[in-house]
VODRENDREN-155116 format. One record per residue (C-alpha): residue number from 1; residue in three letters; x, y, z. Coordinates in Angstrom, 3 decimals. Layout:
N
<volo NUM, "ala", <X, Y, Z>> ...
This chain:
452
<volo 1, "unk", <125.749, 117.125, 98.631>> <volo 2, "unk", <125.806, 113.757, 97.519>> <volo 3, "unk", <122.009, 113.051, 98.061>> <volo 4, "unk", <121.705, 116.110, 95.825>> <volo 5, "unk", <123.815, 114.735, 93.251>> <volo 6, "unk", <122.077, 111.370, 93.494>> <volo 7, "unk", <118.477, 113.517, 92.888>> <volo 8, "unk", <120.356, 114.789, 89.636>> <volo 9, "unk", <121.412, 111.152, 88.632>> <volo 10, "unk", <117.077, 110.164, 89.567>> <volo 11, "unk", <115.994, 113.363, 87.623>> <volo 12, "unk", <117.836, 111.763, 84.246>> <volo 13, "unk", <116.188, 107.934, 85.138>> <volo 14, "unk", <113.096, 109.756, 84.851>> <volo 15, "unk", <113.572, 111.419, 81.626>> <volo 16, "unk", <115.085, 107.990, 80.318>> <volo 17, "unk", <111.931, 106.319, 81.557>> <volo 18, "unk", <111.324, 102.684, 80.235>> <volo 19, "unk", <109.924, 101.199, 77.487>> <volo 20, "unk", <107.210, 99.711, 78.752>> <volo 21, "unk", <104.122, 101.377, 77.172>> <volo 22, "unk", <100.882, 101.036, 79.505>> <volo 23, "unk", <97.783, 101.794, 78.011>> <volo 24, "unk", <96.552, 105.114, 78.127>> <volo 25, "unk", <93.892, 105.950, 80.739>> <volo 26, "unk", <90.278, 106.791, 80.752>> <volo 27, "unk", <89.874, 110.492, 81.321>> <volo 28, "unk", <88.103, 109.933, 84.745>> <volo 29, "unk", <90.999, 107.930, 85.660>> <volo 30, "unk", <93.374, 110.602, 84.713>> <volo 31, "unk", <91.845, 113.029, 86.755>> <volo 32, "unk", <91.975, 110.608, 89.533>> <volo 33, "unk", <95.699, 110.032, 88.753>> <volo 34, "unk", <95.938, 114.014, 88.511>> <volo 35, "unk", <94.308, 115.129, 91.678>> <volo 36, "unk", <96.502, 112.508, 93.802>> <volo 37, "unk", <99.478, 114.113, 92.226>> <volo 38, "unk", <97.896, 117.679, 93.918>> <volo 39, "unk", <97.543, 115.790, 96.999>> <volo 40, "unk", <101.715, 115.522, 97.400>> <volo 41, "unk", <101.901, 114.381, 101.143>> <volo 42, "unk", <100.523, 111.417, 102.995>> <volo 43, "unk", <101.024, 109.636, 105.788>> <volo 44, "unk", <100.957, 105.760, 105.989>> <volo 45, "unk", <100.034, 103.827, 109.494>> <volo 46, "unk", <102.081, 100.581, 110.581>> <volo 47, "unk", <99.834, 99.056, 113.101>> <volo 48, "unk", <98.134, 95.653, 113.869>> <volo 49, "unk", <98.968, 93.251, 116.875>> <volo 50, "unk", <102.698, 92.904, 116.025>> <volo 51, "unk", <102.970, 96.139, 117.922>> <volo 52, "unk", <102.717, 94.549, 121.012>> <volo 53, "unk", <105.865, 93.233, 120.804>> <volo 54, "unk", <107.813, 96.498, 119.753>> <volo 55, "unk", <109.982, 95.254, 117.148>> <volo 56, "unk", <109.004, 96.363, 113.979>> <volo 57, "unk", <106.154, 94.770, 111.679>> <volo 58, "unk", <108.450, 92.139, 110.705>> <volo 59, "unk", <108.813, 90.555, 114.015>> <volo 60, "unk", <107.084, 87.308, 113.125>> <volo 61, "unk", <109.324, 86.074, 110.525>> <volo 62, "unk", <112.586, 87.933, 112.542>> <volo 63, "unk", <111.895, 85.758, 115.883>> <volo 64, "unk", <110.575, 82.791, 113.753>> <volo 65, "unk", <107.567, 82.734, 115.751>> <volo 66, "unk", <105.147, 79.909, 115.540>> <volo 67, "unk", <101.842, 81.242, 113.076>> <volo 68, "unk", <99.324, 79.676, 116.430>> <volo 69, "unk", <101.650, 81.235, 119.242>> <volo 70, "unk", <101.715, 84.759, 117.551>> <volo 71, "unk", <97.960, 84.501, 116.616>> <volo 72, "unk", <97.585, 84.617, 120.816>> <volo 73, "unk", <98.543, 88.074, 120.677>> <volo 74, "unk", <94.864, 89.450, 119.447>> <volo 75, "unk", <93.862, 87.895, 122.780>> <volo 76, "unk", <95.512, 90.913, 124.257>> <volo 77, "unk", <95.471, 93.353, 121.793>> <volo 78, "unk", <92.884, 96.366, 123.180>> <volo 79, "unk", <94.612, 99.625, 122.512>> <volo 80, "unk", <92.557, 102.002, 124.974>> <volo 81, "unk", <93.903, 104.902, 123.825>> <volo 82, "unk", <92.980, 105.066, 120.279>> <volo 83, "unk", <90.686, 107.562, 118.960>> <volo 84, "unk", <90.086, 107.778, 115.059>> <volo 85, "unk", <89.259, 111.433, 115.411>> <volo 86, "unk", <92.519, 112.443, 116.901>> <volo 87, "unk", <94.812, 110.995, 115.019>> <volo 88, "unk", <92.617, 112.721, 112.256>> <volo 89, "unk", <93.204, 115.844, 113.183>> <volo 90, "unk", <97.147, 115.609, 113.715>> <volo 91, "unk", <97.204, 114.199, 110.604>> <volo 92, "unk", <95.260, 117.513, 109.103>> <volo 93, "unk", <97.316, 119.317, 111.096>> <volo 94, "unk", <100.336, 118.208, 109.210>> <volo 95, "unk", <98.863, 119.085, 106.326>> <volo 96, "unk", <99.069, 115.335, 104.951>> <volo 97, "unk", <96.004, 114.906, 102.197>> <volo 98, "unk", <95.606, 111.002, 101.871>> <volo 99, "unk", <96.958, 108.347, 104.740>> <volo 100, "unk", <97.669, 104.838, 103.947>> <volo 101, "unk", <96.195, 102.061, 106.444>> <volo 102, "unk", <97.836, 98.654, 106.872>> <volo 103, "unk", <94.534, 96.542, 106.585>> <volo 104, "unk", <96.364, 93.382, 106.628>> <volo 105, "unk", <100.019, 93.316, 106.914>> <volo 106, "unk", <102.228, 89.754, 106.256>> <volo 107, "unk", <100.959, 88.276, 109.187>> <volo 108, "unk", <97.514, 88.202, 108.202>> <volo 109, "unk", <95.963, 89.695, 111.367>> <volo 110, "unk", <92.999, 91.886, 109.453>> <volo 111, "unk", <92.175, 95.299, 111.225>> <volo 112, "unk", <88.377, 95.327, 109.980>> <volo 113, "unk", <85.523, 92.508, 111.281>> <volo 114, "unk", <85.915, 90.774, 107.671>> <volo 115, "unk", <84.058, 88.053, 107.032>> <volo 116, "unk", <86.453, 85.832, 105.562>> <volo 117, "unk", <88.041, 85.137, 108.543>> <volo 118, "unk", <87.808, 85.039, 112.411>> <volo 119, "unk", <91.163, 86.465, 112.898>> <volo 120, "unk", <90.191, 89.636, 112.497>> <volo 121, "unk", <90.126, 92.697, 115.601>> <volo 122, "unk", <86.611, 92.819, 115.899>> <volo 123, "unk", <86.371, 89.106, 116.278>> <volo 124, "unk", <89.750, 88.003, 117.745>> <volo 125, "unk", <90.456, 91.315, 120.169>> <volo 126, "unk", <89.298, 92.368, 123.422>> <volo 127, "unk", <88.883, 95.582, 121.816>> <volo 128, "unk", <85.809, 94.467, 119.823>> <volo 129, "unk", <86.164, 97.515, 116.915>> <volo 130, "unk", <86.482, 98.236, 113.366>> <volo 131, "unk", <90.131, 100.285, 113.316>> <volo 132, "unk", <89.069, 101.111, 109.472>> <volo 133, "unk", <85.734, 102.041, 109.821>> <volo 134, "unk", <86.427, 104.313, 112.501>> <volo 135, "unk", <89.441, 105.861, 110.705>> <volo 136, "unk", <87.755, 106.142, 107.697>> <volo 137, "unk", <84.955, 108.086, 108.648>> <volo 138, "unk", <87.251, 110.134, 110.864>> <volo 139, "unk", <89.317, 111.162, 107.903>> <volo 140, "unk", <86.393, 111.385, 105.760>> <volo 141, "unk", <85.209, 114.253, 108.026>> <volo 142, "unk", <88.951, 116.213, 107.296>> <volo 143, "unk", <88.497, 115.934, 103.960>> <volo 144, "unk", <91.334, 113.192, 103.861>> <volo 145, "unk", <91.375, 110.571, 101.643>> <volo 146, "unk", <91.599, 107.201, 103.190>> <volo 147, "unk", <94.293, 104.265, 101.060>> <volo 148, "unk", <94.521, 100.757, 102.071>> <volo 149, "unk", <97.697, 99.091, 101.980>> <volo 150, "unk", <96.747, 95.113, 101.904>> <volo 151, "unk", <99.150, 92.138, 101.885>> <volo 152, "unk", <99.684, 89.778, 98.866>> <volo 153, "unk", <101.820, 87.331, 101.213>> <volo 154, "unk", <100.420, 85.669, 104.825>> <volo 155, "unk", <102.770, 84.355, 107.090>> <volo 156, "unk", <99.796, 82.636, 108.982>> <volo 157, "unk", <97.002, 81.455, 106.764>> <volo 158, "unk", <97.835, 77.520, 105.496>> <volo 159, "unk", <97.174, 77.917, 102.029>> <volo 160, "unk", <98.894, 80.958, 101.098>> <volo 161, "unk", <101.486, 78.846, 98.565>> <volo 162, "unk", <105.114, 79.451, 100.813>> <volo 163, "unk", <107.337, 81.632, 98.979>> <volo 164, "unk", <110.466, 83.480, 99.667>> <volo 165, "unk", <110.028, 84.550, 103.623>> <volo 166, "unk", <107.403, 81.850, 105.010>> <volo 167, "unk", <108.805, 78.802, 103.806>> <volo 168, "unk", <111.837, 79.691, 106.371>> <volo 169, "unk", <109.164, 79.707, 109.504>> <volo 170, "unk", <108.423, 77.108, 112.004>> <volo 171, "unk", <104.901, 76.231, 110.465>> <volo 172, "unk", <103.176, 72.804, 110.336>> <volo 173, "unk", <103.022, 71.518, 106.492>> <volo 174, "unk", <101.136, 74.050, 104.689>> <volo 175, "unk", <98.225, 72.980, 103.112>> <volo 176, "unk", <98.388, 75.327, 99.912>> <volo 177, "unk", <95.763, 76.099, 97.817>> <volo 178, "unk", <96.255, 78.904, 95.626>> <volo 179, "unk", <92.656, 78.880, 94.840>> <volo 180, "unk", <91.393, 79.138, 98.126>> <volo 181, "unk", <93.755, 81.514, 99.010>> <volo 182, "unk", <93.173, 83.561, 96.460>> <volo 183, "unk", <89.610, 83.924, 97.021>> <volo 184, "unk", <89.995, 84.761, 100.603>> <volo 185, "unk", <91.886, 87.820, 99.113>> <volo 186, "unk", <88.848, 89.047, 96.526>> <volo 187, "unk", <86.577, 88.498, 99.247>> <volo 188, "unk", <88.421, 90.706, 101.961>> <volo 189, "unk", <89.064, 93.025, 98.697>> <volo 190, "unk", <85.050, 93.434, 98.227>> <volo 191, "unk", <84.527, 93.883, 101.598>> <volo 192, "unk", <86.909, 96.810, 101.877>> <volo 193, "unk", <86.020, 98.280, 98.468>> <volo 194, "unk", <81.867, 98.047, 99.563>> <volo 195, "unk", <81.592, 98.878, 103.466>> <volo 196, "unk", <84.410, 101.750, 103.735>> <volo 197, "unk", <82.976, 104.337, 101.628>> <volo 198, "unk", <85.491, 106.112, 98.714>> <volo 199, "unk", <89.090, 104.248, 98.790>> <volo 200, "unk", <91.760, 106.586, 97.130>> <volo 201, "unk", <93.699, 103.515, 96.536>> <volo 202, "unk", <94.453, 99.731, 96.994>> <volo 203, "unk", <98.604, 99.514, 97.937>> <volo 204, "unk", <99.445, 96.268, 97.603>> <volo 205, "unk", <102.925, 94.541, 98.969>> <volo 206, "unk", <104.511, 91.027, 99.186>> <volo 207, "unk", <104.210, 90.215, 95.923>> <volo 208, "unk", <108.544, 90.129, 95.961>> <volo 209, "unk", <107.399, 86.698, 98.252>> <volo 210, "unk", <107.327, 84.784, 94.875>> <volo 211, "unk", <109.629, 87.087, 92.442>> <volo 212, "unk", <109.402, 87.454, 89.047>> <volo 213, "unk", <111.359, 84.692, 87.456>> <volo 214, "unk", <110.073, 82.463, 89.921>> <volo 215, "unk", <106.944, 80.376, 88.096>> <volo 216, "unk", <104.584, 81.750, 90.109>> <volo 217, "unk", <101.187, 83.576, 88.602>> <volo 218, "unk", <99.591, 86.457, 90.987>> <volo 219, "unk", <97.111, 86.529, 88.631>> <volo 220, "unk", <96.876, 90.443, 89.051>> <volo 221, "unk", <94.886, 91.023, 85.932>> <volo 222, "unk", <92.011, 89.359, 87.092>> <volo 223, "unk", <92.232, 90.953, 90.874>> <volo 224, "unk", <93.199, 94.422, 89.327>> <volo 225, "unk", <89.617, 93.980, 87.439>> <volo 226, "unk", <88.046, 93.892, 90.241>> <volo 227, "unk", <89.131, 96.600, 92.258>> <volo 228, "unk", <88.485, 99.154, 88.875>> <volo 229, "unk", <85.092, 97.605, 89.070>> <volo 230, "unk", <84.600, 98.159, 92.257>> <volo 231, "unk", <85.700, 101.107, 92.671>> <volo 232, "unk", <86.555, 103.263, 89.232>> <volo 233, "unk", <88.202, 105.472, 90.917>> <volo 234, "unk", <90.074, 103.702, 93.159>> <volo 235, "unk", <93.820, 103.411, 92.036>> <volo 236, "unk", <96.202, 100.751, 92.502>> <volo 237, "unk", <99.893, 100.707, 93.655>> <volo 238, "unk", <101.931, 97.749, 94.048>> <volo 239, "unk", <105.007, 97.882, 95.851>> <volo 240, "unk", <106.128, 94.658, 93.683>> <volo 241, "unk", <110.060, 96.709, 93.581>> <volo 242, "unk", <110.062, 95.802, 89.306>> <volo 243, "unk", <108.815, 97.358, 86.337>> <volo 244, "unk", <104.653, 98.535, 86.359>> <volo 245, "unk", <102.220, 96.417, 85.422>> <volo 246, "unk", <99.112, 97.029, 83.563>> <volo 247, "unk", <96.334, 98.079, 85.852>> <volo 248, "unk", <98.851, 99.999, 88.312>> <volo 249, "unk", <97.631, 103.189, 88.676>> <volo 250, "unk", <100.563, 105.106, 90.138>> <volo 251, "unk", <104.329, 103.417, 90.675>> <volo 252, "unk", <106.162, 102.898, 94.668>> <volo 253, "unk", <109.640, 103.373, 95.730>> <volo 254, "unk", <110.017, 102.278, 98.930>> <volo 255, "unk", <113.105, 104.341, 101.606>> <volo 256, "unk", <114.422, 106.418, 98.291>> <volo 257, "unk", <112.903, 109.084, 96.160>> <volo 258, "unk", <112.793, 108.085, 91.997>> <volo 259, "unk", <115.630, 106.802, 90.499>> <volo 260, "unk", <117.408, 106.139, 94.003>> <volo 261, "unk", <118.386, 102.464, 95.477>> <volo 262, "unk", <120.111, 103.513, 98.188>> <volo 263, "unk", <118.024, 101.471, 100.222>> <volo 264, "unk", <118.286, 98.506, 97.800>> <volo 265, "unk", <115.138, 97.880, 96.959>> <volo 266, "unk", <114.990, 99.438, 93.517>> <volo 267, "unk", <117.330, 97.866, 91.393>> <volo 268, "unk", <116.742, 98.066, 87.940>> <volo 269, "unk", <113.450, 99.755, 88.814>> <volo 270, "unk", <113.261, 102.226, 85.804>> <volo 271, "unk", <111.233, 105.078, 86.462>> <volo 272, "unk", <107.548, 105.208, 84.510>> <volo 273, "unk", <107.003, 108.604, 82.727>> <volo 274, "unk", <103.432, 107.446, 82.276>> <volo 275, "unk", <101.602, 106.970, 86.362>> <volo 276, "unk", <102.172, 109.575, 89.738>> <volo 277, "unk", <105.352, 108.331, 91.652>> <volo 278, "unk", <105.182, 107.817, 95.312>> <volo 279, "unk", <108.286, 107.482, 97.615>> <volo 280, "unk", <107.951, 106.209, 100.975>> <volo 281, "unk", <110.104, 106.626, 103.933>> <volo 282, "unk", <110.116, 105.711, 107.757>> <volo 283, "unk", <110.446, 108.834, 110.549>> <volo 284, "unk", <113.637, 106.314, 112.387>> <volo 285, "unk", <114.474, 102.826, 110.875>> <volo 286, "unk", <111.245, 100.679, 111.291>> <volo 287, "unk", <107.981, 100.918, 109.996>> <volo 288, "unk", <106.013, 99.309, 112.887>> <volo 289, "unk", <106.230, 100.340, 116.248>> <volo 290, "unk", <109.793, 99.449, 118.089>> <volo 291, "unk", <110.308, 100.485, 121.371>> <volo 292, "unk", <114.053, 100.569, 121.135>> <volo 293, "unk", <114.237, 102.173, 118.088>> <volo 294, "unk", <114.801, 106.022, 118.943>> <volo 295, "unk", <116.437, 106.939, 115.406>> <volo 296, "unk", <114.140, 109.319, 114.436>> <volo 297, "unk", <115.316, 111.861, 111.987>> <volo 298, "unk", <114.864, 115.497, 112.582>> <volo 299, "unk", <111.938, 117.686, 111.329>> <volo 300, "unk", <114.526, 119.524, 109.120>> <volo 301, "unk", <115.803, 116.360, 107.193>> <volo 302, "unk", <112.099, 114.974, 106.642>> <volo 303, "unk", <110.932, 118.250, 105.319>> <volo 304, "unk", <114.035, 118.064, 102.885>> <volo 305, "unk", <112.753, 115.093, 101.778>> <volo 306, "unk", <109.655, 116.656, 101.045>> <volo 307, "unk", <110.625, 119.124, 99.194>> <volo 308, "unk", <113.012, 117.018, 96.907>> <volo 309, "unk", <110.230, 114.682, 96.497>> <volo 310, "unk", <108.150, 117.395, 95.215>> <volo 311, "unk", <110.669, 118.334, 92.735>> <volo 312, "unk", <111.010, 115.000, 91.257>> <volo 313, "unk", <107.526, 115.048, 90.535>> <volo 314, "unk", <106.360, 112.548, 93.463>> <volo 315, "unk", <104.566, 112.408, 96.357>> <volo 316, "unk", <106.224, 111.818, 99.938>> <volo 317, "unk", <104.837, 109.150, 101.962>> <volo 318, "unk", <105.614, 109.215, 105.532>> <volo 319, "unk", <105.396, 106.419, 107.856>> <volo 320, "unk", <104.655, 106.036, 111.582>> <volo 321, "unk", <104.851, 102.894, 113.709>> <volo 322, "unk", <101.097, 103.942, 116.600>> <volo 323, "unk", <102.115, 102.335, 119.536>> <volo 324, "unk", <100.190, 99.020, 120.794>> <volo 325, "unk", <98.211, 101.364, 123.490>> <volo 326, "unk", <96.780, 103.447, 120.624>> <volo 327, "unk", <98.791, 106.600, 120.622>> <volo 328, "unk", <101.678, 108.209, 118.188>> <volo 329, "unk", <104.310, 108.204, 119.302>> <volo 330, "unk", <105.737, 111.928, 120.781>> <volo 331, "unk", <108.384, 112.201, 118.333>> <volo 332, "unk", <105.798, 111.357, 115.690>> <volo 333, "unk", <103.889, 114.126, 116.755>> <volo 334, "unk", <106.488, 116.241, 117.480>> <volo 335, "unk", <108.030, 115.956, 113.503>> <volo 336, "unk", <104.388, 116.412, 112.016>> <volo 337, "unk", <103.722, 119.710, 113.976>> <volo 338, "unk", <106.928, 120.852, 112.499>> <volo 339, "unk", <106.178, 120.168, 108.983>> <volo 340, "unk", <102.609, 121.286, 109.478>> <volo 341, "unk", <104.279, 124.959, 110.566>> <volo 342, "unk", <106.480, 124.263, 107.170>> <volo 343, "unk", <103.765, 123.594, 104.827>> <volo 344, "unk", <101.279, 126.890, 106.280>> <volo 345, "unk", <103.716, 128.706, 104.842>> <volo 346, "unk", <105.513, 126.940, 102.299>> <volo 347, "unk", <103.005, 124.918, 101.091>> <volo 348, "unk", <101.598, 126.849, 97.968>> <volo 349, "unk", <105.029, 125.777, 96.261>> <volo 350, "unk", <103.899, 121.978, 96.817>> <volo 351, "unk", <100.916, 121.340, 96.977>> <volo 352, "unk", <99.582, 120.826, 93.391>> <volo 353, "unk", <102.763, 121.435, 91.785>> <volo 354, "unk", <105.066, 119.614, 89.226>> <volo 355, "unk", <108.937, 118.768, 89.019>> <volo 356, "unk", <110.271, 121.930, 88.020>> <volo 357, "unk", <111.099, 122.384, 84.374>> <volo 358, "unk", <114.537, 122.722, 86.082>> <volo 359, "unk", <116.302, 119.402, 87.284>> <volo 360, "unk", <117.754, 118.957, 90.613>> <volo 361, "unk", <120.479, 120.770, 91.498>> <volo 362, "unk", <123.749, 121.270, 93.710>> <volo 363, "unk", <121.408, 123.843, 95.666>> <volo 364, "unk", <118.086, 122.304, 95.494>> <volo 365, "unk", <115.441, 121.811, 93.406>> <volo 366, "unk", <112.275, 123.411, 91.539>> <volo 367, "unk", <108.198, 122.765, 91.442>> <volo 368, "unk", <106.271, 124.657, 88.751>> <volo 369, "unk", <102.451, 125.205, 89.007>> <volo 370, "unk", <101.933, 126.667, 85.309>> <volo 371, "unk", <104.166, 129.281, 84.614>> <volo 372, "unk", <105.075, 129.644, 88.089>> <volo 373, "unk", <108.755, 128.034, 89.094>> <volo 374, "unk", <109.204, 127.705, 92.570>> <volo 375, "unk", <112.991, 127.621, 93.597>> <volo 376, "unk", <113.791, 125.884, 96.717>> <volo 377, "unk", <117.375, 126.433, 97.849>> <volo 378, "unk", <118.397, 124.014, 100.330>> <volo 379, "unk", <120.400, 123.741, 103.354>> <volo 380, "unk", <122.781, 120.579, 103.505>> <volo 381, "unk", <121.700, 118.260, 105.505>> <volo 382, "unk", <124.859, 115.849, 105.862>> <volo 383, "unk", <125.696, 117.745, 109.659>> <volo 384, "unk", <123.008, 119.993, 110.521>> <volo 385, "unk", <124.822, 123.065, 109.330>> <volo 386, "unk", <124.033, 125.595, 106.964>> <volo 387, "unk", <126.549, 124.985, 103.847>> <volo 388, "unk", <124.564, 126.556, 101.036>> <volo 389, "unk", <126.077, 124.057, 98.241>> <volo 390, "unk", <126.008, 125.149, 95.170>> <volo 391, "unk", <125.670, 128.785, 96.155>> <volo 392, "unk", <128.696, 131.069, 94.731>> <volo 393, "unk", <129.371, 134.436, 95.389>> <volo 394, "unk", <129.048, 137.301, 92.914>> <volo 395, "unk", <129.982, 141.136, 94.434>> <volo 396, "unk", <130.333, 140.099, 97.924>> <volo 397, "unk", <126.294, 138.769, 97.549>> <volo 398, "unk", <125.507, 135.249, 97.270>> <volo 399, "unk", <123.739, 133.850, 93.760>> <volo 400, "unk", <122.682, 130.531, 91.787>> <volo 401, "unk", <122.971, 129.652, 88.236>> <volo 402, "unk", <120.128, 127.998, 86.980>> <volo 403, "unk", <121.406, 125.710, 83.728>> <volo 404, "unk", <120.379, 127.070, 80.088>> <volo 405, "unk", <117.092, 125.114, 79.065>> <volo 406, "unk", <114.075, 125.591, 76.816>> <volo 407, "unk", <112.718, 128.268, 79.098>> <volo 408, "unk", <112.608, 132.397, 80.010>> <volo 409, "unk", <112.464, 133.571, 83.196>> <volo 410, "unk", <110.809, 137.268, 82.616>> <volo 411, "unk", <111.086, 137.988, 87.050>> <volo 412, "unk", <112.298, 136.385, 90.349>> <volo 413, "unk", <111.642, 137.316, 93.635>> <volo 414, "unk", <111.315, 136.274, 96.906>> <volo 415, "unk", <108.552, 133.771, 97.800>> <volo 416, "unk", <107.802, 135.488, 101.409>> <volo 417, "unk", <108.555, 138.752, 100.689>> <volo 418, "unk", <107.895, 139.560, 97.262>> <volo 419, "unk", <111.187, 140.886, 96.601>> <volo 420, "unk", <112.411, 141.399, 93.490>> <volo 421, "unk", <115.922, 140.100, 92.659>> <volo 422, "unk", <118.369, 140.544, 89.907>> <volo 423, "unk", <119.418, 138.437, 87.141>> <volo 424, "unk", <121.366, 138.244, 84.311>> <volo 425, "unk", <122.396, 136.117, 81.320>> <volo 426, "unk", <124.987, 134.074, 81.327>> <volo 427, "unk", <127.002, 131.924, 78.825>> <volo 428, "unk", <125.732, 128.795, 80.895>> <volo 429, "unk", <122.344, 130.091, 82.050>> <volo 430, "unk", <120.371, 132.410, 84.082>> <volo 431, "unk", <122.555, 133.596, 87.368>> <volo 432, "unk", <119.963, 135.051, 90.131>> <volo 433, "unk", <121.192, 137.465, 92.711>> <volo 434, "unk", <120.286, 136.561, 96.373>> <volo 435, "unk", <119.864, 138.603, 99.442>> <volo 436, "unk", <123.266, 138.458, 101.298>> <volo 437, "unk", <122.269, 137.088, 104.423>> <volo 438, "unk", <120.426, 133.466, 104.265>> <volo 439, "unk", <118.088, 132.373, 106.425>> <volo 440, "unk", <118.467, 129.374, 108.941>> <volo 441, "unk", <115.027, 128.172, 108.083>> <volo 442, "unk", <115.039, 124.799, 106.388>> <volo 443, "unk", <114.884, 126.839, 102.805>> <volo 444, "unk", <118.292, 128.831, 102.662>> <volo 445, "unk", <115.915, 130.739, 99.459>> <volo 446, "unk", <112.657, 129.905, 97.893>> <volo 447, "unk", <111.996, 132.208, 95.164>> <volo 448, "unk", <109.207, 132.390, 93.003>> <volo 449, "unk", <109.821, 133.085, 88.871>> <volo 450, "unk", <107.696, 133.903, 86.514>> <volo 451, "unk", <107.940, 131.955, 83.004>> <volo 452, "unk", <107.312, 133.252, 79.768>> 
C-alpha cells in the first residue's frame, strides 16, 4: 500500500515537472527517443574483473584496495563459461528489448581491446576476447539493442582529477591531468561509437564523484557533441542523480521508479516532462556479482515493478551481477523465465504503451496505447498475500473506482477473456464491476477500456 501511495505522490512530481526547458529535438531524434519508450524493458550487465572477488562492483573503494594490487586481478580473469549467444537468448527470452553493458565501470578495467589503454580484457586477461564485440553482435542477431554504460570517474588511472570516492583510497600521489584524462575518455568513446555497430545509447555514471557545487567542469557539452556526431542516433543518459542537462537524451533514476527517493539517491531530482524516464533496480541488493548476497526478490515483486514502471511512463531496467566464471546466476535465470511467461501474455499492455491517462492508484495503475487503457489491478506485495487494496465491494462482487478526469470510458472488459463488465457513473468517477473471484496471478484484474 504504501509503495502505491508513494507511485501517486511520483505520478504528481511528474505532472509538476521542472522548469528547466531543454531544447526541443530533431525529429529523427524524437523517433529515437519514441521507439526506446516502445522498447519498456531492459536488462543492464554488472560485470568486469571485480567479480572475482564477489562483493559487489564497488569492492575496490569498500576494501580500499591498492589501484596496482587490484589491477592483478585481469591476470586471472578468464571466464570459460561465457557465451555471448546464450545470454542472448535468455535475455530474448525475457522479453527484455535493449541491455545495458558496463564497458568500463569505476575501476577502469575496460571490457573491449581499446586502444587507449593496455588494461583492457583482450590485452590484460588470459581470456584474450572482446566481451562487447561478442555481445553485441549476439544481441544484434535478437533484434536487441545493445547500450553502453561507461564511467565518468576511475579509481585506477593517475590522472583522473580525485574527487569524492578516490581521494579516500590508498593511491600513490595522483598525477592529474584533466586534459589527458579527458582525452583518454573521447578516445575510448570513438572507439565504442565506430567498431560496435548501432549503440542505442551512451549511460554515463560517476559524474556525482565531483558534484555540482563543487568547481569542477565535466565539460559534457563538448563530449555530448561527440557522441550525437558519432552516432545521431545514439542517445545519452547520465546517471548524474540532479536536474537534465542539455544533450541528455532520456533522464535515470537509479533503485526507485519517478518521483521516488526511497533509495536516496534522488533528492530534489524533479522529474523532466520533456525526455523517456528510465528506473533501474537490482534483482537482490548489489549490482555486481556477490556471492553472499542471496536477497533476491521474487519474480512476483519484480514484475510489479514492471508494471508500475510502465504506468509512470518509464522503462524498467533490471540488473544482474554474471558471475566471474561467465554464467547468470540461477536465480537470475530463474526470475527472467518468470517474467518472460508474464510478458507472452501480458505484454501487449506494455510494450509500446504510455502512463495511463489515469494516475496511480490504491489498486494499481494504467498504460494507454491510443484509445486503449489498460487497467492493471495489483496484488500487494508488502507479505506475499493477496490483499486487493483499493478494491471495495459492491453487491457481494468486488469493483474499482476509477477518479473523474477529462476522459469517457464507452466499454471494459477483461484483458484475457474478453469479458465484458459493468459500469456505472458515479459522483466521484467511473465504478467498474469485477468478476467475484480474483485471480492469484500477479494481476488480481487487467482490463482493457475503450476511450472515447
Amino acid at each position: 500500500m504504501k509503495k502505491l501511495l508513494l507511485a501517486a505522490i511520483a505520478l504528481c512530481t511528474i505532472l509538476q515537472g521542472q522548469a528547466q526547458e531543454l531544447p526541443v529535438p530533431s525529429d529523427e531524434m524524437q523517433k529515437v527517443r519514441n521507439e526506446f519508450q516502445d522498447r519498456k524493458f531492459g536488462i543492464f550487465l554488472h560485470w568486469g574483473i571485480y567479480s572475482m572477488l564477489g562483493d559487489g562492483e564497488w569492492v575496490m573503494f569498500n576494501k580500499r584496495l591498492n589501484r596496482q594490487e587490484y589491477a592483478h586481478l585481469a591476470g586471472g580473469f578468464c571466464p570459460s563459461w561465457f557465451s555471448a549467444r546464450e545470454w542472448a537468448l535468455i535475455f530474448k527470452e525475457a522479453g527484455a528489448q535493449y541491455v545495458t553493458f558496463t564497458t568500463r565501470h569505476h575501476d577502469g578495467f575496460s571490457m573491449w581491446d581499446t586502444g587507449a589503454s593496455d588494461y583492457n580484457i583482450v590485452k590484460a586477461t588470459p581470456f584474450g576476447r572482446d566481451v562487447v564485440k561478442e555481445l553485441s553482435q549476439a544481441l544484434a542477431m535478437e533484434g536487441i539493442k545493445p547500450h553502453f554504460y561507461y564511467s565518468h570517474m576511475d579509481w585506477y588511472r593517475e590522472d583522473y582529477p580525485l574527487g569524492g570516492t578516490s581521494k579516500h583510497l590508498p593511491h600513490p600521489d595522483s598525477t592529474t591531468n584533466w586534459a589527458q584524462y579527458k582525452a583518454f575518455m573521447n578516445q575510448q568513446l570513438t572507439e565504442l561509437l565506430t567498431n560496435y555497430g548501432p549503440v542505442g545509447a551512451i549511460w554515463f555514471d560517476g559524474m556525482w564523484d565531483h558534484p555540482a557545487g563543487s568547481g569542477f567542469d565535466w565539460e559534457l557539452k563538448e563530449q555530448y557533441e561527440l557522441i550525437h556526431k558519432l552516432q545521431p542516433k545514439c542517445m545519452i543518459g547520465n546517471n548524474h542523480h540532479g536536474k537534465v542537462v542539455e544533450g541528455e537524451d532520456f533522464q535515470l533514476f537509479e533503485q526507485d521508479l519517478p518521483g521516488e527517493n526511497t533509495a536516496g539517491f534522488s533528492a530534489g531530482q524533479a522529474v523532466s516532462q520533456q525526455l523517456p524516464l528510465e528506473s533501474c533496480q537490482t534483482m537482490n541488493n548489489t549490482w555486481g556479482y556477490s556471492i553472499t548476497d542471496k536477497a533476491y526478490k521474487s519474480s512476483d515483486e519484480i514484475i510489479r515493478r514492471l508494471v508500475r514502471a510502465a504506468g509512470m511512463n518509464s522503462n524498467f531496467l533490471l540488473n544482474i551481477g554474471p558471475r566471474p566464471d561467465g554464467q547468470l546466476p540461477d536465480e537470475a535465470v530463474k526470475i527472467l523465465q518468470d517474467i518472460g511467461h508474464f510478458m507472452r501474455t501480458y505484454g501487449k499492455s506494455i510494450y509500446s504503451t504510455r502512463g495511463g491517462i489515469i494516475p496511480p492508484q490504491p489498486w494499481g495503475v494504467t498504460t494507454q496505447k491510443g484509445k486503449t487503457l489498460y487497467i492493471h489491478i495489483l496484488n500487494s506485495e508488502e507479505d506475499g498475500r493477496i490483499h486487493n487494496n483499493g478494491l471495495e465491494v459492491v453487491d457481494g462482487k468486488p469493483s474499482i473506482l476509477l477518479p473523474k478526469g477529462r476522459y469517457n470510458i464507452s466499454e471494459v472488459s477483461l484483458f484475457t477473456t474478453g469479458t465484458r463488465l459493468a459500469m456505472r457513473n458515479e459522483p466521484d468517477g467511473t465504478r467498474i464491476i469485477l468478476p467475484k473471484r480474483p485471480t492469484t496471478d500477479i494481476v488480481d484484474y487487467l482490463l482493457e477500456a475503450k476511450l472515447n
